[in-house]
N, C-alpha and C positions, 0 to 999 in steps of 0.2 A: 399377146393376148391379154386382157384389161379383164383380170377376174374382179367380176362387182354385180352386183346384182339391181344395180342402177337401172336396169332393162326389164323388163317382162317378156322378153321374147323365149317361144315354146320351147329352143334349141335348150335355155338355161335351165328353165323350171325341168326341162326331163336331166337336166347335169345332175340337180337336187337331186330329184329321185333318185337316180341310178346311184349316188354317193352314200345315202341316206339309207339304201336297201345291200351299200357293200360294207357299210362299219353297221349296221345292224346284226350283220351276218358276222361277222369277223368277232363282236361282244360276245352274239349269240353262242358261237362256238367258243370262247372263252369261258365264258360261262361254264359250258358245258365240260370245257377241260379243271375249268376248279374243281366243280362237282366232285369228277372222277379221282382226284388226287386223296392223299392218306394223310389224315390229321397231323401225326408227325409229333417229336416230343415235346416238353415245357407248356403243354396247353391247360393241365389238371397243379403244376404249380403257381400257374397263373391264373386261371380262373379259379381256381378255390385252395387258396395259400393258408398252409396250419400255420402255426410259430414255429415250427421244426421244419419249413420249407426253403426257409431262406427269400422269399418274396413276402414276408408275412410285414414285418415291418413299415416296407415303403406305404402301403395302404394306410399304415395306422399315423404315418408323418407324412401328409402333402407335399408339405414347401422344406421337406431335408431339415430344420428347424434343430433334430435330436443330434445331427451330423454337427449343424453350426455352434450348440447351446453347448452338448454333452462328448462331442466327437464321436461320439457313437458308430459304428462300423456293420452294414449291411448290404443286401443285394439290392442293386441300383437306385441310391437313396434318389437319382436325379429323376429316376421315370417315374413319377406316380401316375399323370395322364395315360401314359400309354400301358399300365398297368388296370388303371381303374376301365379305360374303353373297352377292353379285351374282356375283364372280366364281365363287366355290366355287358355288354354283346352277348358271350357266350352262357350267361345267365338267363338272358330272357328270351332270346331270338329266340331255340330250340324249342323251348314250352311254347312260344307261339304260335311254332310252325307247326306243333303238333296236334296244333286243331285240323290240318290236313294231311299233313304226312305221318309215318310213324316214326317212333322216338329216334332209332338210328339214323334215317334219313335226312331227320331235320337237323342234326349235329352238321353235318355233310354239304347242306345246305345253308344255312347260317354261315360256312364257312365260305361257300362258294358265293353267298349274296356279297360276306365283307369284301370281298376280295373282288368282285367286279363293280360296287362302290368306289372302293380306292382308286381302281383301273379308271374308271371313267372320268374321274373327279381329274386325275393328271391328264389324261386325255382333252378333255374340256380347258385344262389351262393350256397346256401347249399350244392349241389350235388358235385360245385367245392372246395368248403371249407372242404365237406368230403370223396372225392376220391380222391383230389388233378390234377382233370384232366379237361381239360378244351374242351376236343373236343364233342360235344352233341351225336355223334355216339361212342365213345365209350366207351366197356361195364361197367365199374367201375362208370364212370357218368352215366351212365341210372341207372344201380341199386342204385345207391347214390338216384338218384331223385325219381325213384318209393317209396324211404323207405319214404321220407318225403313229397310229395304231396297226399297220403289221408287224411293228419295230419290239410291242410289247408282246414280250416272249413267255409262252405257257413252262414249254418245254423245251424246244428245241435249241436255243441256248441260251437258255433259263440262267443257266452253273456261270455262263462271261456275261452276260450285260442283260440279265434280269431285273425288273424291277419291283414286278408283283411278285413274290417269294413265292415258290412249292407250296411253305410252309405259314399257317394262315398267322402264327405269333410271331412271326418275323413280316408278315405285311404289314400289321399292326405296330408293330415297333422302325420298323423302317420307312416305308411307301408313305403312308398315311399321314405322319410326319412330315415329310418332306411337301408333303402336297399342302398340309395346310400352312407348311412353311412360304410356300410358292403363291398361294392363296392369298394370304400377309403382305407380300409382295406387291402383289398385282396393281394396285393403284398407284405406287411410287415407280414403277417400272415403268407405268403408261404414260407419268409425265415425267418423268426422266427421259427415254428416248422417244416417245413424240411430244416432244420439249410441249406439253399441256399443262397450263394451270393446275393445282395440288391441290384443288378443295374438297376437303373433307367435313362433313357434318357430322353432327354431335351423335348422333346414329353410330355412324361409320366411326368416329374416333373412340365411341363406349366398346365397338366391338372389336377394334384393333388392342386394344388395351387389357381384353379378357386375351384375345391371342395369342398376347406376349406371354404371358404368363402361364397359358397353357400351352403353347409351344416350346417354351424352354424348359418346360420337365416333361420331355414327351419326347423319347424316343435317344439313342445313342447318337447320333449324326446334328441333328438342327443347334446343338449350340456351337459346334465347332466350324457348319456353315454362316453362321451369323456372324462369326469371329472374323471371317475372312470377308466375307459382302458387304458387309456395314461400313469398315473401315477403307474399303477401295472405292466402294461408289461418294462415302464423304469427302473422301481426299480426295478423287475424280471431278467433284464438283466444286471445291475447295481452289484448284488448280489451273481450271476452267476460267473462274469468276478473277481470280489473281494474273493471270495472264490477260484479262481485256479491261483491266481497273488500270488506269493512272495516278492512281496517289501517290504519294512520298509525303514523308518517308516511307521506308520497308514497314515498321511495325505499324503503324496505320492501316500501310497495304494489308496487310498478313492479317487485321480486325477487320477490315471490311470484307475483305473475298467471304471471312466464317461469316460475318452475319447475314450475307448472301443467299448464303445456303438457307433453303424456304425451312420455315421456324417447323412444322409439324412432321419435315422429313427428318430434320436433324433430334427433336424429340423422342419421336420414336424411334430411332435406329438407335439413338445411344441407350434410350429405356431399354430396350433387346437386348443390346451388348450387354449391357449391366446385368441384366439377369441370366443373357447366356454364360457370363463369367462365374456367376453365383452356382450358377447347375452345372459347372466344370470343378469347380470348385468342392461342391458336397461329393461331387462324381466321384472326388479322388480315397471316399471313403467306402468305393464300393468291393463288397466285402468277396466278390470274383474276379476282380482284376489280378489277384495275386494266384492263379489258375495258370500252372506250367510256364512262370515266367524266365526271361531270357532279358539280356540287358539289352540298352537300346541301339546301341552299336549293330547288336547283334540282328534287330528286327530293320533297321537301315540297311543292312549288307544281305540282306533277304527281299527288299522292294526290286529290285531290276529281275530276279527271277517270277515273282509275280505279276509283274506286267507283262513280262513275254508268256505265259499263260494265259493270260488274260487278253492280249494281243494277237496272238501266233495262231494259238491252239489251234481255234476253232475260227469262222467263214466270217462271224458275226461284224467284230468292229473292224476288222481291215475291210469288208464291204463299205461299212459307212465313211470310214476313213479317207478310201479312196474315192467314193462320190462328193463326198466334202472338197477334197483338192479337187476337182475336176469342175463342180459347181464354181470355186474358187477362180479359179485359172477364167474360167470363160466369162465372168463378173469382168475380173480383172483385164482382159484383153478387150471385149464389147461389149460391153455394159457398163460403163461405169458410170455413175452418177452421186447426186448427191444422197440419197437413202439408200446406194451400195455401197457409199464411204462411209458411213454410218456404221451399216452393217461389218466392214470391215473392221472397224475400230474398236465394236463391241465385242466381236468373236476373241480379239488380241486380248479384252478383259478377261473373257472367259475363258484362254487360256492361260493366263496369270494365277486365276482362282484353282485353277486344277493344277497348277505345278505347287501354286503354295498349301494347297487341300494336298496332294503327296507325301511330301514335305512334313507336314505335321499329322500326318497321320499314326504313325509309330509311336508318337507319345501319347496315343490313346489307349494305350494297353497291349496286352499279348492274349490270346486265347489260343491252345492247343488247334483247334478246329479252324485256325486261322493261321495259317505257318508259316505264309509271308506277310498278312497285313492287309495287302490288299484280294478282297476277292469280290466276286459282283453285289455281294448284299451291302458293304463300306463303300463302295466309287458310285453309290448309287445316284448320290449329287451331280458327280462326274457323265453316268450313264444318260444323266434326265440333259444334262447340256447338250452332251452330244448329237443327242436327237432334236434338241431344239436347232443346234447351228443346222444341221442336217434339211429340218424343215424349212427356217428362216431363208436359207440358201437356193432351197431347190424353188419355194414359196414365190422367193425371187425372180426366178429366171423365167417360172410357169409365167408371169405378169409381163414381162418384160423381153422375155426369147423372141425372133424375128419370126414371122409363116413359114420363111426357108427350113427353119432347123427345129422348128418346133414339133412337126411329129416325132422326127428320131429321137429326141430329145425326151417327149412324154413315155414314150414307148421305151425307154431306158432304164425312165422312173420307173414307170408299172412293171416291167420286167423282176426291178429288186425288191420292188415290195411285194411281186407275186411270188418270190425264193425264198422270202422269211415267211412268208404266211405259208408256205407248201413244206418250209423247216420247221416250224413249231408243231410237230405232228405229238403226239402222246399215244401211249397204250390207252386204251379209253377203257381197261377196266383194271388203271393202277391201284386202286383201293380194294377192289374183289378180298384181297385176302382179310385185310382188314375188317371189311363187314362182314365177312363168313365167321372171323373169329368174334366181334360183336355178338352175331345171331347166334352163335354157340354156347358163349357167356348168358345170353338171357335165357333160350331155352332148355339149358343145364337145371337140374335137382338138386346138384351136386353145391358145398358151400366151398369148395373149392374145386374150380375148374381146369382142365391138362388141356392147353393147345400143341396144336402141331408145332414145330420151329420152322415157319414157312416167313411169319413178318413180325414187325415188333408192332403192339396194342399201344396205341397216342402215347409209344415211347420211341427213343431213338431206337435203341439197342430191346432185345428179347427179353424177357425176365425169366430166371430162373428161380426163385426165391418169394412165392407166391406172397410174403409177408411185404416185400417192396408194391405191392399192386393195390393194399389196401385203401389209398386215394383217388384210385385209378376205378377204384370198385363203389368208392364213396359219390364220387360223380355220375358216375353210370347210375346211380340210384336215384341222384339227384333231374338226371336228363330221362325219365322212366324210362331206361332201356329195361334196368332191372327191377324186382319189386322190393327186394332183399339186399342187402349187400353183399356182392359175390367177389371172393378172392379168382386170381387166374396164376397160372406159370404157364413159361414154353418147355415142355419135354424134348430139350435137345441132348444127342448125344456125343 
């Protein structure tokens, strides 16, 4: 079956629609599971950071500058992007939206809009990373993106290979990142493996150039992926060009193969490198890494327990895992070709990237709330691949399966992506308590307000200690839930 859209016949045009009316539906309800989800904590130290926050700092040093000059020591000197978008977001969205909604609501919202921005933005790149086509109307892109949007998990198994976080400061710091990391990408991907001319205009080279630079202080993960992509695809092509060169001597060879390598990929990827070094670099002044630490021995001999949670536990990646080898297996027996050698050859890369993303993941630090290292919001690199081989693979065979086997075969597909979409269920009124205790705090007389001990207020944990809420009360005043600023505790017993 020759998915293209080269035809105008009616069979195709109603494929569109029906594809078109099943990820609209599938957003839809994403959407509508943000919505429902509970802000969750570090949102009030990060939208509006005192100097006793600990996040207060990195805003007032961009480019770590205080780390490099003074050594100076703070919380995340390397993220200022992903600090400044979150805040500037949650700054303005909310008062915007309360030209229609009311004040609580549009917190809620704001949240639920970033969050299926993000969701879409990776959506759209996978679909063009695995059809190769960029127009959203056609058909190769819409089946690209049907294969890999039930994969994006609200809830149901959000905790192993989530991508969009519960939690809207971890989307922002994680997802959002990685997407415009992926985004970055996309041109040197497209003529790397459909071996296409590089050109770039002076448009496109100004905006790649802000990228780098706001991509490498943006977010925990993107410089430690650039560490590892840059240097595999340069030697890859490095390697390539030295094996079909005949010079001699060797050190001739070994000049010619690099200057092979097209001037504005090797440019840019070593400019990344350089400054993902730089933002690993300040990183190592950041003033939470020394947060319940363990030596590295000790977080190395703690990775095989986390993968087998992360594996085992739960339905999610041994499903894909196993449709992966089984897409595999049937490439490899009938199908093979010259763009299923291809495909094979690249999946071996991205399995390199994920053994040596493992590997060096432990010397990224330790955090208490992370006790082996890895858990779905770190492998998210790992997660975004997975599903790409997943699509690249299946994308494959939908194009190229025989009439004989292609119904059981679709009907195999549809089946598992009809399990993850019927698994990601949510309670649809996981925040209830949350805005109850909202609506309680603004409709309160009282300058300090007693909640129930049912959930925690845009904190992790409960507070007992109504003087810890004063930020908590500072924003709420700011977001006009309230008119006054109002203190709260939870009355637990």
């Amino acid at each position: 079956m020759n998915i293209s859209l080269n035809s105008n016949s009616k069979f195709e045009k109603s494929l569109i629609t029906i594809i078109l009316i099943l990820l609209l539906l599938d957003l839809g309800f994403s959407f509508y599971q943000h919505y429902q989800l509970p802000l969750h904590g570090d949102v009030t130290d990060i939208v509006m950071p005192t100097p006793t926050s600990g996040y207060y700092e990195v805003l007032q040093d961009p480019f770590g500058l205080n780390v490099l000059l003074n050594n100076e020591k703070y919380g995340n000197p390397n993220r200022f992007f992903a600090h400044w978008t979150t805040s500037t977001w949650f700054k303005s969205m909310p008062l915007l939206l309360q030209w229609f909604v009311n004040p609580i609501d549009s917190i809620y919202l704001s949240s639920a809009i970033a969050k299926i921005i993000i969701q879409i933005l990776l959506i759209w790149l996978l679909a063009i990373y695995i059809s190769n086509r960029k127009n959203i109307l056609n058909l190769d892109f819409l089946v690209a993106a049907l294969l890999v949007t039930p994969l994006f998990q609200t809830y149901g198994y959000s905790r192993y290979m989530g991508i969009i976080d519960q939690s809207v400061i971890y989307s922002f710091f994680y997802a959002l990142p990685l997407g415009l990391l992926m985004l970055f990408y996309l041109p040197f991907f497209r003529s790397i493996y459909h071996n296409k001319d590089l050109k770039l205009n002076i448009v496109i080279k100004i905006i790649l150039t802000l990228f780098i630079v706001f991509i490498t202080l943006n977010g925990p993960l993107v410089p430690g992926v650039v560490l590892i992509v840059c240097p595999l695809v340069l030697l890859n092509i490095w390697f390539r060009n030295y094996k079909l060169s005949e010079i001699s001597p060797t050190h001739k060879r070994i000049l010619f193969s690099l200057k092979r390598i097209p001037k504005d990929l090797l440019l840019f990827f070593v400019a990344i490198s350089i400054l993902s070094l730089y933002s690993l670099y300040i990183g190592q002044n950041n003033s939470f890494n020394s947060t319940d630490p363990i030596s590295i021995i000790e977080r190395y001999l703690k990775l095989p327990y986390g993968i087998y949670l992360l594996v085992v536990k739960k339905l999610g990646f041994p499903l894909i895992f196993i449709m992966i080898t089984v897409n595999l297996i049937i490439i490899r027996k009938n199908y093979r070709s010259e763009e299923g050698d291809k495909l094979f050859t690249f999946i071996k890369w991205i399995g390199l990237f994920a053994i040596i993303y493992i590997l060096l993941l432990p010397l990224g630090g330790y955090r208490g709330y992370r006790p082996y290292t890895l858990r779905y919001d770190t492998i998210i690199p790992l997660t975004l691949s997975l599903i790409f081989v997943f699509g690249s693979t299946t994308f494959y065979l939908i194009k190229n399966i025989s009439k004989k086997y292609k119904t059981v075969y679709l009907t195999g597909i549809a089946a598992l992506l009809l399990f993850f979409t019927i698994n990601d269920n949510l309670d649809l009124e996981d925040n209830q308590c949350e805005r109850e205790s909202l609506e309680k705090i603004a409709r309160s007389t009282e300058d300090i307000v007693a909640l129930d001990c049912d959930c925690p207020v845009m904190e992790w944990i409960t507070i007992s200690d109504y003087r810890h809420s004063e930020r908590n009360a500072e924003l709420f005043k700011y977001w006009n839930i309230t008119k006054e600023k109002k203190l709260y505790y939870h009355k637990c017993d």
